[in-house]
N, C-alpha and C positions, 0 to 999 in steps of 0.2 A: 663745114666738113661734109664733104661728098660720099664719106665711105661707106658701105653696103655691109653695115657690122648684122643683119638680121635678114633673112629671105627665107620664104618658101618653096618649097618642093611635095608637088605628090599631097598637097594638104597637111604636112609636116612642117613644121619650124623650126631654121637650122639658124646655127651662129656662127660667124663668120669673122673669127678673132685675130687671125694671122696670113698673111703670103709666107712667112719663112718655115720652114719646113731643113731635117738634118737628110729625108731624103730628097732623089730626084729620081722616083718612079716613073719607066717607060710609059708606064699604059695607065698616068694622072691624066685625068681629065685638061688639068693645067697647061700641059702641055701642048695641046691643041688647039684650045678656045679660050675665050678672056668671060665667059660668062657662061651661068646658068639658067636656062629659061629668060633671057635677054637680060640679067640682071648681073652686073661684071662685078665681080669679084675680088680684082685686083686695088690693093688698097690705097688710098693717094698717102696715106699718112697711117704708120702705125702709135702712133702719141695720143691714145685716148684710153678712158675711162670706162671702171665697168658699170658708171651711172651713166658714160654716152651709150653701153648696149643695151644698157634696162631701158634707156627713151626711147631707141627704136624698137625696143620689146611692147613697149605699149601702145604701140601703133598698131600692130598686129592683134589678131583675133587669136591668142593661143591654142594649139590645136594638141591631141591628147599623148602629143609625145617632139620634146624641144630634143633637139640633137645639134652639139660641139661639133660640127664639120664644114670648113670653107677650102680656103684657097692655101691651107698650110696647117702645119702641125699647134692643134688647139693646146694642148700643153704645154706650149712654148710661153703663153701668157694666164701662168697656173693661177695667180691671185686674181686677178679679172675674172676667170670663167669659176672659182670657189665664190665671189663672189655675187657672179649674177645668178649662179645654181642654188646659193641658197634665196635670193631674191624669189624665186620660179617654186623652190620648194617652200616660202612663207606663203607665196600670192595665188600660185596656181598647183595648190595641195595633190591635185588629181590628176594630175601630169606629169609623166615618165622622162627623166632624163637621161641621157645616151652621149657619150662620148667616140668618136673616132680616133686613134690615135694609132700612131706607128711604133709605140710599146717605147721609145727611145727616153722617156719620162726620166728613169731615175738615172741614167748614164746621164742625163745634162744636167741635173741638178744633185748629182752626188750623196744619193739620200734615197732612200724607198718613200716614196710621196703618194703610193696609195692609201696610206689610210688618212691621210687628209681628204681623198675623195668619198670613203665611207659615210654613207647618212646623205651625203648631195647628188649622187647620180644613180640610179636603180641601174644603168648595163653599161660595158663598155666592151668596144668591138675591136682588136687589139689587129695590125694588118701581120699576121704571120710571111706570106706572098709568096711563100716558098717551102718544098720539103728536107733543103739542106741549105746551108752559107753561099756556095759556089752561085745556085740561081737565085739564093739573097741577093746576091753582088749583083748579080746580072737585070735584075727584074729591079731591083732598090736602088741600087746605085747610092747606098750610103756614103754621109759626107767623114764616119770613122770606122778603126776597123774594131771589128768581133762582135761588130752590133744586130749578127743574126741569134748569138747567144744572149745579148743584153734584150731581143725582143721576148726569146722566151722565157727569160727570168722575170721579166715584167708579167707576162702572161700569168707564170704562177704565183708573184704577189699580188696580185688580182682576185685569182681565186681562191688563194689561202685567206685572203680579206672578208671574202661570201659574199662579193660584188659577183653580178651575173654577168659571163662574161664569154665573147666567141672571139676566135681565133681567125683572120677570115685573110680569102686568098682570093686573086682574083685569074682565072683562068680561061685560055682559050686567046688571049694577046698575040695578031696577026697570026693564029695556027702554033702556037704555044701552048701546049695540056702540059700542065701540073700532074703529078703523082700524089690526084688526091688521096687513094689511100695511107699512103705513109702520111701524107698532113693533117687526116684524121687520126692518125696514129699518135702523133705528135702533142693534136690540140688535147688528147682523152687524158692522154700521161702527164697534163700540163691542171687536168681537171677542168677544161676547156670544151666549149661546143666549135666546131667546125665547119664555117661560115663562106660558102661558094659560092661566089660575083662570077656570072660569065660575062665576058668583056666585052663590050658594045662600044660602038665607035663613038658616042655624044658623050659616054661613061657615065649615064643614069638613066 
């Protein structure tokens, strides 16, 4: 199997669990390119293991912060990434884990599934993308409706958990500004920090 379940960035090590994703954000990286730093992302086969990502975990030199982020929504394959997070937290005790996730967590799995991440991942960076629904829609392009309310309910079972958590948007897409203020507004009342990506065309 060919698939790029582990790569680095920036001297960071990210994991790379899913192409499926419940949105289809304009300004994804995905969108544009089939790779990161020549390494494609696109997965030939999603039928593996979270002992196929701990093999290519061990190929790598761990560096002091693994991050849940590829080519799609890492919570889509929640028992895989609990299990290689705690793998990371037996082997490499001193190393911070970080989740990406587009907050859509407990609408697909019908259940509040954060505190099964409590104790395996020190932050998770939740993609707000917007300071109301209407440029949710427009920026997200979710695949159901009232999922700009479902990301900030997420948000707050995040932070009522005491997992460290930012709310984060990504602004400036082809001469598109966000109203960061009200999104900081949003992410404080959510007891969230508020986390601004200006958008760059490679999107890292």
């Amino acid at each position: 199997m060919s698939n790029i379940l582990v790569y680095s960035l920036e001297g960071k090590t990210y994991i790379n669990l899913t192409n499926r994703c419940t949105n289809s954000c304009i300004f994804c990286l995905r969108q544009d390119k089939d790779d990161v730093c020549g390494q494609n992302l696109w997965l030939e086969d999603e039928n593996f293991s979270a002992e196929d990502v701990i093999n290519q975990l061990k190929n790598f030199e761990i560096s002091n912060e693994v991050i849940f982020c590829g080519y799609g929504e890492p919570l889509l394959k929640l028992e895989i990434l609990k299990k290689v997070a705690e793998y990371i937290k037996k082997n490499y005790p001193e190393t911070k884990i970080r989740i990406n996730t587009n907050g859509h967590a407990n609408y697909i799995y019908k259940r509040n599934i954060v505190p099964e991440l409590k104790g395996l991942i020190d932050k998770i960076s939740v993609s707000l993308n917007a300071p109301n629904s209407e440029e949710y829609k427009e920026l997200s392009q979710p695949k159901f409706d009232n999922a700009y309310e479902e990301v900030k309910k997420f948000i707050k079972c995040c932070t009522e958990e005491g997992i460290k958590t930012d709310a984060s948007i990504v602004d400036g897409y082809k001469g598109h500004r966000l109203d960061i203020e009200k999104c900081e507004q949003i992410a404080q009342n959510l007891g969230a920090k508020l986390r601004v990506r200006e958008w760059i065309v490679n999107g890292y």
